[in-house]
DOBAMI-846776 format. One line per 8 residues: for each residue x, y, z of N, C-alpha, C, CB. Coordinates in pm, 1 decimal. Glycine has a CB too. Layout:
DOBAMI-846776
X,Y,Z,X,Y,Z,X,Y,Z,X,Y,Z | ...
//
This chain:
DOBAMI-846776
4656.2,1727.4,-4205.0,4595.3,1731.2,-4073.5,4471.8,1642.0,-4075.6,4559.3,1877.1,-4032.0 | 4470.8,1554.0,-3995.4,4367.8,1452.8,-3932.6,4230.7,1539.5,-3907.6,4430.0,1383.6,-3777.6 | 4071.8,1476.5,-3986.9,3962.1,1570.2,-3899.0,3961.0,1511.2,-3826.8,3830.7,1609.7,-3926.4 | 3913.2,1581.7,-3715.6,3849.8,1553.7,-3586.2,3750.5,1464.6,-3550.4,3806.2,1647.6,-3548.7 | 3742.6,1355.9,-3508.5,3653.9,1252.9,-3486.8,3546.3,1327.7,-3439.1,3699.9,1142.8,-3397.0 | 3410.6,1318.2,-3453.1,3272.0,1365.4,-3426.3,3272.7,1371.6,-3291.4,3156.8,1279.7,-3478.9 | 3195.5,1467.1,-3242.9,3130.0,1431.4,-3090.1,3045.9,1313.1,-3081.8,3034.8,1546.7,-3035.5 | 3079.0,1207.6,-2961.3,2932.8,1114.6,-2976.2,2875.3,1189.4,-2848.6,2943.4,907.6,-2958.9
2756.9,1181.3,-2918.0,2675.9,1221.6,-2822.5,2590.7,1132.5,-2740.8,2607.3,1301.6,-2874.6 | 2582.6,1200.9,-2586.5,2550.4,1097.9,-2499.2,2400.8,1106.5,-2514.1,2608.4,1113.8,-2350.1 | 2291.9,914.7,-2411.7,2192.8,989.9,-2403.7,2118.3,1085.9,-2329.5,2148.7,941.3,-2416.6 | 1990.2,1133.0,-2336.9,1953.3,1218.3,-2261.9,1986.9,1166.6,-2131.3,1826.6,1252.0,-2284.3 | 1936.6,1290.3,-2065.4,1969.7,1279.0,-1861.2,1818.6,1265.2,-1839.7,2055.1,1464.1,-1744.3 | 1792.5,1233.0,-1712.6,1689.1,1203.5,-1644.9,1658.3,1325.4,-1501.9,1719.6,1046.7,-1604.9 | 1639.2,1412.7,-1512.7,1646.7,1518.6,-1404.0,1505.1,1515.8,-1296.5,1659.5,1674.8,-1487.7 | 1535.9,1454.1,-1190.1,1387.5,1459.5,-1137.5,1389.5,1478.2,-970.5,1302.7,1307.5,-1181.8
1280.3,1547.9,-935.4,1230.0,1628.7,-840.0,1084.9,1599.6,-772.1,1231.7,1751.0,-899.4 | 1116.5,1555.2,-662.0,979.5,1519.2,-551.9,919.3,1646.3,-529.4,1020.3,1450.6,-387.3 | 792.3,1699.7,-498.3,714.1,1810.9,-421.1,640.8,1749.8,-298.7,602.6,1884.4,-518.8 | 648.5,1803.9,-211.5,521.7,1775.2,-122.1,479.1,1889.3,-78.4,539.5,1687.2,-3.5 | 339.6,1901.7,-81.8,281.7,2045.6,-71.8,307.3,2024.1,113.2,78.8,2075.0,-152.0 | 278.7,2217.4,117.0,230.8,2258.1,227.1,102.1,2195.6,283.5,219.8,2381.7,211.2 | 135.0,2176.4,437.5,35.2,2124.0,456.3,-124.6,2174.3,456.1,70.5,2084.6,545.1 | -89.4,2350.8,447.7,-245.8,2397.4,453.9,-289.8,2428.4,327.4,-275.3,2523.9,542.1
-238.7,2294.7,238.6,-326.7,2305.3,117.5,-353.2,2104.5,101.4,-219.6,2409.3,-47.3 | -491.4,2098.8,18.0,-470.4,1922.9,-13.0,-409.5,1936.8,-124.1,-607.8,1813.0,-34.6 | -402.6,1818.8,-161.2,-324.4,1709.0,-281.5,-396.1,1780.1,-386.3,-358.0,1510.2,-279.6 | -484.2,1811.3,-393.3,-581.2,1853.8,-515.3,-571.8,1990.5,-567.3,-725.8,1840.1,-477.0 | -594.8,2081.3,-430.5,-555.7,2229.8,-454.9,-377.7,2230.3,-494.6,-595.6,2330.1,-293.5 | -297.4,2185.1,-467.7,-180.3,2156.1,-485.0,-144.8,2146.3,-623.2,-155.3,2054.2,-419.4 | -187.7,1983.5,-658.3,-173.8,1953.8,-793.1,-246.2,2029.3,-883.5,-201.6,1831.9,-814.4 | -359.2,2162.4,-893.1,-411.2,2215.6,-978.9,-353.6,2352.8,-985.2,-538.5,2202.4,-964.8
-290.1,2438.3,-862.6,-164.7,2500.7,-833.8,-73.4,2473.7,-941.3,-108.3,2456.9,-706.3 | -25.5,2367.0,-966.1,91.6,2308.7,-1020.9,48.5,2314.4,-1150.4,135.6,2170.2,-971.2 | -45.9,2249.6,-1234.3,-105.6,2248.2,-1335.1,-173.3,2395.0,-1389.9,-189.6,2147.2,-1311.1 | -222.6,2427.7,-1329.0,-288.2,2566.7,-1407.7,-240.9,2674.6,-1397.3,-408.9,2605.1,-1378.3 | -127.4,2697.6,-1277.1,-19.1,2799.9,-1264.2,69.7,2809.7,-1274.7,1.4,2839.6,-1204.5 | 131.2,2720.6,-1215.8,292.1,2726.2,-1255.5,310.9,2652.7,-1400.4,395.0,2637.5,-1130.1 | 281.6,2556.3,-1406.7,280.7,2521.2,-1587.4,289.2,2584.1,-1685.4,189.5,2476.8,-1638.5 | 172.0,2662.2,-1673.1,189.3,2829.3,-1826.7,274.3,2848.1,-1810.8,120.8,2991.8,-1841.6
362.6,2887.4,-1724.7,459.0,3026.9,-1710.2,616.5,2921.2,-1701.9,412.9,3154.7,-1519.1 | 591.5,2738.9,-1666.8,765.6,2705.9,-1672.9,723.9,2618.6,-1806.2,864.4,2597.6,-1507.8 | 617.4,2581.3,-1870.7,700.0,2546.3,-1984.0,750.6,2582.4,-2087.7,674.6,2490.4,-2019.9 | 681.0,2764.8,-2121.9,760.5,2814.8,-2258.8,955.9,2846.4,-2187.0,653.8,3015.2,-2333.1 | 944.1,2828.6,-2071.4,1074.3,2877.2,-2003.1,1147.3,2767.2,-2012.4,1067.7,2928.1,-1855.1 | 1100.0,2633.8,-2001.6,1164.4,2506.9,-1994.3,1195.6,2489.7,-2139.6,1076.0,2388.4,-1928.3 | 1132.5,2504.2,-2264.0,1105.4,2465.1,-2428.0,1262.8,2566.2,-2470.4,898.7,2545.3,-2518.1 | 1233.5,2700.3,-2410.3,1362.6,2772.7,-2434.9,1506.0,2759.5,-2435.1,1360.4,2841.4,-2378.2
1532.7,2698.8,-2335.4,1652.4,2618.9,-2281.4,1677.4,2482.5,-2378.2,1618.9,2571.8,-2115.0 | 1575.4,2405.1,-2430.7,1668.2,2273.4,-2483.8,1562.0,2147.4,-2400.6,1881.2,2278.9,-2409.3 | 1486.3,2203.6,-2302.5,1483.9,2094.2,-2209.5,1375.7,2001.7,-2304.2,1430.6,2142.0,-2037.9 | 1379.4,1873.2,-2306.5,1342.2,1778.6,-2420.1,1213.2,1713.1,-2356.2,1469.5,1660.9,-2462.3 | 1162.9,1700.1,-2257.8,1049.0,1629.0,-2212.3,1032.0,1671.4,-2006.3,1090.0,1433.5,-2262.7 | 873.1,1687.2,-2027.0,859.7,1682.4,-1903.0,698.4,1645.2,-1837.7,914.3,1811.2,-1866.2 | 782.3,1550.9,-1737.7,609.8,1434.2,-1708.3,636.5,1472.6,-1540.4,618.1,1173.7,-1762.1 | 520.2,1455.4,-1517.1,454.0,1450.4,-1403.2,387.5,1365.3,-1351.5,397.4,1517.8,-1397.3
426.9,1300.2,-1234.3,337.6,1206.4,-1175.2,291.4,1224.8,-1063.2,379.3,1100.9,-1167.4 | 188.9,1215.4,-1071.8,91.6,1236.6,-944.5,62.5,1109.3,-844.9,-54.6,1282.5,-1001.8 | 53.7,1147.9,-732.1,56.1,1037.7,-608.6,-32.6,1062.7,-518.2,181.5,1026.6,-530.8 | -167.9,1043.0,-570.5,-287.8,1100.9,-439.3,-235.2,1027.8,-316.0,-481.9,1046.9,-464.8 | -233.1,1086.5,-194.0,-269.1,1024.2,-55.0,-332.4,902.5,-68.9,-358.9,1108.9,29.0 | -442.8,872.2,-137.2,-541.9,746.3,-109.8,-427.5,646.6,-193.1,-737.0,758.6,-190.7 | -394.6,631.4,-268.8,-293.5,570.6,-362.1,-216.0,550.0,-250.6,-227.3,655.0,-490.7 | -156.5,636.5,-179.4,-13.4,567.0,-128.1,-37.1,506.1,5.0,116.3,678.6,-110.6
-170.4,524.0,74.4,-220.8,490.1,192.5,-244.0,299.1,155.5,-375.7,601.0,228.1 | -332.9,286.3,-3.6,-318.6,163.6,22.1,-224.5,82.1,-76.9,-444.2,115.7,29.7 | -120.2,175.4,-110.7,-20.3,87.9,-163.5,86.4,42.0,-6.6,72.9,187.1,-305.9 | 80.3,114.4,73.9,144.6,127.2,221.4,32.0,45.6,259.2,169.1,289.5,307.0 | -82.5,-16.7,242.5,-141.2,-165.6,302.2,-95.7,-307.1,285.9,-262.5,-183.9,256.9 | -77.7,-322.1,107.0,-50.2,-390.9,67.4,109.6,-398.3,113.6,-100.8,-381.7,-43.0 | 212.2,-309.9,78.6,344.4,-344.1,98.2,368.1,-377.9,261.9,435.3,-221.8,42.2 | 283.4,-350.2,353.5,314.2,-404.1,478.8,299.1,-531.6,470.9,244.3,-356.3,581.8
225.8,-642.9,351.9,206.6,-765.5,395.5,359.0,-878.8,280.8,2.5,-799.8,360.7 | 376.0,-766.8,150.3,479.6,-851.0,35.2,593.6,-738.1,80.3,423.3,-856.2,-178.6 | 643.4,-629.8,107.1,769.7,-573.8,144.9,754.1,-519.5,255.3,825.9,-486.6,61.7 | 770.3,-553.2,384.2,745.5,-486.4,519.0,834.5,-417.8,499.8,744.7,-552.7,650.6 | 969.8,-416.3,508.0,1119.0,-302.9,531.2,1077.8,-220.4,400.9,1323.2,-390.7,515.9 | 1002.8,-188.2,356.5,1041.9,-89.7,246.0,905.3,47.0,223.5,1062.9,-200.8,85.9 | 980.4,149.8,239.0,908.4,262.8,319.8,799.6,302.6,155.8,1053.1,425.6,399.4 | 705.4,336.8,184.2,617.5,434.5,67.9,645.5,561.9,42.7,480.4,453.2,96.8
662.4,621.7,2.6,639.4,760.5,-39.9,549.6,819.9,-60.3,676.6,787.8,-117.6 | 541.2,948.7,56.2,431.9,992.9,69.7,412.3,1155.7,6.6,409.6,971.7,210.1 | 505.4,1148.8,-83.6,555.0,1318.5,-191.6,374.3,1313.5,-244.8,736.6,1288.6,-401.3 | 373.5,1448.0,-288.1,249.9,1463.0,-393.8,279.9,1419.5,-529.3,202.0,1611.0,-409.2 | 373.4,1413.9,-566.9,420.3,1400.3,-732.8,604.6,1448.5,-707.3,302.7,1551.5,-868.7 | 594.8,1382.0,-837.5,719.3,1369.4,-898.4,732.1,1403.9,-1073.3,758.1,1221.3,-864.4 | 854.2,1492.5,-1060.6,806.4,1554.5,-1160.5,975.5,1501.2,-1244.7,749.3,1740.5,-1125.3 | 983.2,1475.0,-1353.5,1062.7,1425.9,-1433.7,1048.2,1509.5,-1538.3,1046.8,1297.6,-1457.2
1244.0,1602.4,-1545.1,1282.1,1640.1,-1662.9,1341.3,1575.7,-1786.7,1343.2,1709.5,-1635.7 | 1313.6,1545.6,-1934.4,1434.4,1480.1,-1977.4,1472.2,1618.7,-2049.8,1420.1,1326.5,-2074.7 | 1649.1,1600.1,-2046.3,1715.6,1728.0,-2066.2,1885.5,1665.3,-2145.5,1728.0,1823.5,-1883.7 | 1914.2,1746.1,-2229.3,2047.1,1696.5,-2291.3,2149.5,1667.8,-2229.1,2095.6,1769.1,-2367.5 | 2149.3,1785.6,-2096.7,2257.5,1771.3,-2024.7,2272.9,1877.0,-1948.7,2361.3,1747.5,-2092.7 | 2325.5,1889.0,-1803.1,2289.9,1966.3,-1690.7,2307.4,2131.8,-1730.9,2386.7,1917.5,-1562.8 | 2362.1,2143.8,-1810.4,2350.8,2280.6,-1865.3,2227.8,2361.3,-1902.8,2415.1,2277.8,-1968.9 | 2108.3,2236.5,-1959.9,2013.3,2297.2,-1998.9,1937.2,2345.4,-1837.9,1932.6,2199.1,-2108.2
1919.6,2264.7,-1752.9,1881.0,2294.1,-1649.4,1922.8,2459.2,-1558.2,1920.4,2175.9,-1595.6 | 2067.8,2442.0,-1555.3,2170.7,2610.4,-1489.3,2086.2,2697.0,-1614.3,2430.8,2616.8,-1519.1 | 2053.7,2665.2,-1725.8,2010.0,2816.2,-1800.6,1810.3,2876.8,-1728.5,2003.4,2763.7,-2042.4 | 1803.6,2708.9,-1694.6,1637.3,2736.6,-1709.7,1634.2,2816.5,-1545.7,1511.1,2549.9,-1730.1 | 1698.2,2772.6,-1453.9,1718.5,2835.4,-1331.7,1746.0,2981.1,-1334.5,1820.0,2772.3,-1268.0 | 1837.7,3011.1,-1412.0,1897.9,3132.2,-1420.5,1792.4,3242.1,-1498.6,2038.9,3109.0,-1496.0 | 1737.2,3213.7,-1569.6,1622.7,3268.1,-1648.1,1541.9,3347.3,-1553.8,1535.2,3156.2,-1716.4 | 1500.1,3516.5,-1573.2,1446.9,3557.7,-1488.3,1306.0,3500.4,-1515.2,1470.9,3690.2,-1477.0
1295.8,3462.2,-1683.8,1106.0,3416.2,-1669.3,1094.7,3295.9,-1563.7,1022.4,3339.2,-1848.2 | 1190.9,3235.6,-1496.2,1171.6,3017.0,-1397.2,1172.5,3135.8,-1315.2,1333.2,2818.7,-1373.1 | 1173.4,3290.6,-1264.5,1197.5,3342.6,-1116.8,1051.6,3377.8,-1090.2,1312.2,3482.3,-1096.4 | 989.9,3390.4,-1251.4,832.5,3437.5,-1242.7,724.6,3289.1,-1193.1,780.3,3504.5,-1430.4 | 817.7,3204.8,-1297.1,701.8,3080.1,-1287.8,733.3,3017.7,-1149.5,716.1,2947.8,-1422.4 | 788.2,3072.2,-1104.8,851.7,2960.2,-933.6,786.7,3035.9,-846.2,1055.6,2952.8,-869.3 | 735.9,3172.6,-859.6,768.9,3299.2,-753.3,637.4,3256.8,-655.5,760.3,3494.4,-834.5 | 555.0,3154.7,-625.1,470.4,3154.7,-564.4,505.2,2983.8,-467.3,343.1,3187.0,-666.6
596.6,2898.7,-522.4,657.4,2790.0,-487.5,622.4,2799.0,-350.3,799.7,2779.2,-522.8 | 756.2,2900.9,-259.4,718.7,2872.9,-131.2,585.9,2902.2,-62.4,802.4,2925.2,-67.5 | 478.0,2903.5,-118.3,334.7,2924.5,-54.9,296.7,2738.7,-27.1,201.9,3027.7,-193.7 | 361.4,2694.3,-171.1,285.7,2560.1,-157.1,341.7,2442.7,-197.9,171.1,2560.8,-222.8 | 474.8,2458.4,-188.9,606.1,2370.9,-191.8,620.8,2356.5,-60.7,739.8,2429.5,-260.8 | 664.1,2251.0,22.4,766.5,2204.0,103.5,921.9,2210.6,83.3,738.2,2088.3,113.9 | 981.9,2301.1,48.0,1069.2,2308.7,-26.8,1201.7,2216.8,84.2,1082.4,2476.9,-76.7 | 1218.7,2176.3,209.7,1332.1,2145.9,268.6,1252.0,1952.5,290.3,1377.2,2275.0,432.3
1152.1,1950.6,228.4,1148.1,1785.4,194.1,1172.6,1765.9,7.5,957.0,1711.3,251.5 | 1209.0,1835.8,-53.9,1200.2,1830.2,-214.4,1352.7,1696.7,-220.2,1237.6,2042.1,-314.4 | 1316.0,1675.8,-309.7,1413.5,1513.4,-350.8,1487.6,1541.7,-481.7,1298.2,1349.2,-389.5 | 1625.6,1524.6,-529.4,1671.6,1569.9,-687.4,1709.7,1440.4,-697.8,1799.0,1697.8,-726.6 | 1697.8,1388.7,-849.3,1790.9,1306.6,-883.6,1836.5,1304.7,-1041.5,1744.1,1184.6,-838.5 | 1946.1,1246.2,-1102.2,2014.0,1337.5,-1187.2,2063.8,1154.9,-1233.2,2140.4,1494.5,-1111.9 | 2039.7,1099.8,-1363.6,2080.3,994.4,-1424.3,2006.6,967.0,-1583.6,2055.1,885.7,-1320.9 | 1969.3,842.1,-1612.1,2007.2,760.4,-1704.3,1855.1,701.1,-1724.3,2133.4,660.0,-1660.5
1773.7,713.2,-1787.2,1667.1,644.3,-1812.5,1675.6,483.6,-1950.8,1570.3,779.3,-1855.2 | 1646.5,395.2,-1916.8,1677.4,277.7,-2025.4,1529.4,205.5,-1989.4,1845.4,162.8,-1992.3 | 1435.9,182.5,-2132.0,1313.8,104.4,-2129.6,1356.9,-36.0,-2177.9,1197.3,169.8,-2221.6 | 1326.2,-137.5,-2111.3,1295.1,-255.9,-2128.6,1165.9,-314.5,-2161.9,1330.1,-298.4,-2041.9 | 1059.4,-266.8,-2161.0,922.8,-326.0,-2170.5,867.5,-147.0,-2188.9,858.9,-444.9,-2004.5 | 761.5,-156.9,-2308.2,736.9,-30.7,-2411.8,602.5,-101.9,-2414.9,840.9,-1.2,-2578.1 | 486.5,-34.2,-2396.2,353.9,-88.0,-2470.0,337.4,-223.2,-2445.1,353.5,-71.8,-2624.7 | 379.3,-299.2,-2359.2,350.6,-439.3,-2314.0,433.7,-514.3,-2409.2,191.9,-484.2,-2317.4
513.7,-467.5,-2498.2,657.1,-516.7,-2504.3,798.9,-537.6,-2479.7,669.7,-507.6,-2544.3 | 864.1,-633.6,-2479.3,1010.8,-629.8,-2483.9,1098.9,-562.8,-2581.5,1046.8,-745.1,-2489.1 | 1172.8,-454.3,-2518.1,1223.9,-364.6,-2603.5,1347.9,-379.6,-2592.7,1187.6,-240.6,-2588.5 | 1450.4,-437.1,-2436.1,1577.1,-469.6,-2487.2,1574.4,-585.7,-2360.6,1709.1,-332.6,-2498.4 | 1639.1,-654.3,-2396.8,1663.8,-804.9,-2292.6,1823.2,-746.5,-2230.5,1681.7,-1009.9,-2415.3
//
């Protein structure tokens, strides 16, 4: 009997998610919401599951007001985004994600979300991350 050729394994996924706060909070109370509360409580919940990396990017208002100056004069057709942050999972594969959901501790660390989530403007996207330029280098042509 023939062994079984190995699993190849794929690379990580790219799992990522827009917020835009409620409006009766700012960008600041929002993003420190996000950081000093919900953080404790989703990343030992996120570490549990498998999930392999998770970044956050922040998008003050003033940032996107005059990046939306400039792009009206070099990309007129192309809209800004006006989310508070964007938050990027890297994860093995969508499974790790269905466990971290399902977890009653993500029901503790979420349980205040709809106070200061927009939750019916939130954005998912689900792919493939590849670096070309690393540290002000060329990493693959």
């Amino acid at each position: 009997m023939a062994a079984e050729a190995p699993k190849q394994q794929s690379p990580p996924l790219k799992y990522t998610v827009t917020h835009n706060r409620k409006p009766t909070h700012t960008h600041e109370e929002f993003i420190a919401w996000l950081v000093n509360t919900h953080l404790p409580l989703a990343l030992p919940v996120l570490k549990k599951h498998g999930v392999l990396g998770y970044e956050l990017f922040v998008t003050p208002p003033f940032l996107s007001t005059a990046l939306a100056a400039e792009m009206a004069v070099f990309q007129p057709t192309w809209d800004v985004s006006t989310t508070d942050c964007f938050i990027e999972y890297t994860i093995p594969d969508m499974q790790s994600m269905k466990d971290v959901v399902a977890d009653p501790d993500w029901g503790v660390a979420t349980r205040d979300q709809d106070e200061w989530v927009e939750m019916s403007k939130s954005l998912v996207s689900l792919g493939f991350s590849t670096s070309y330029l690393s540290g002000g280098e060329i990493v693959k042509k």
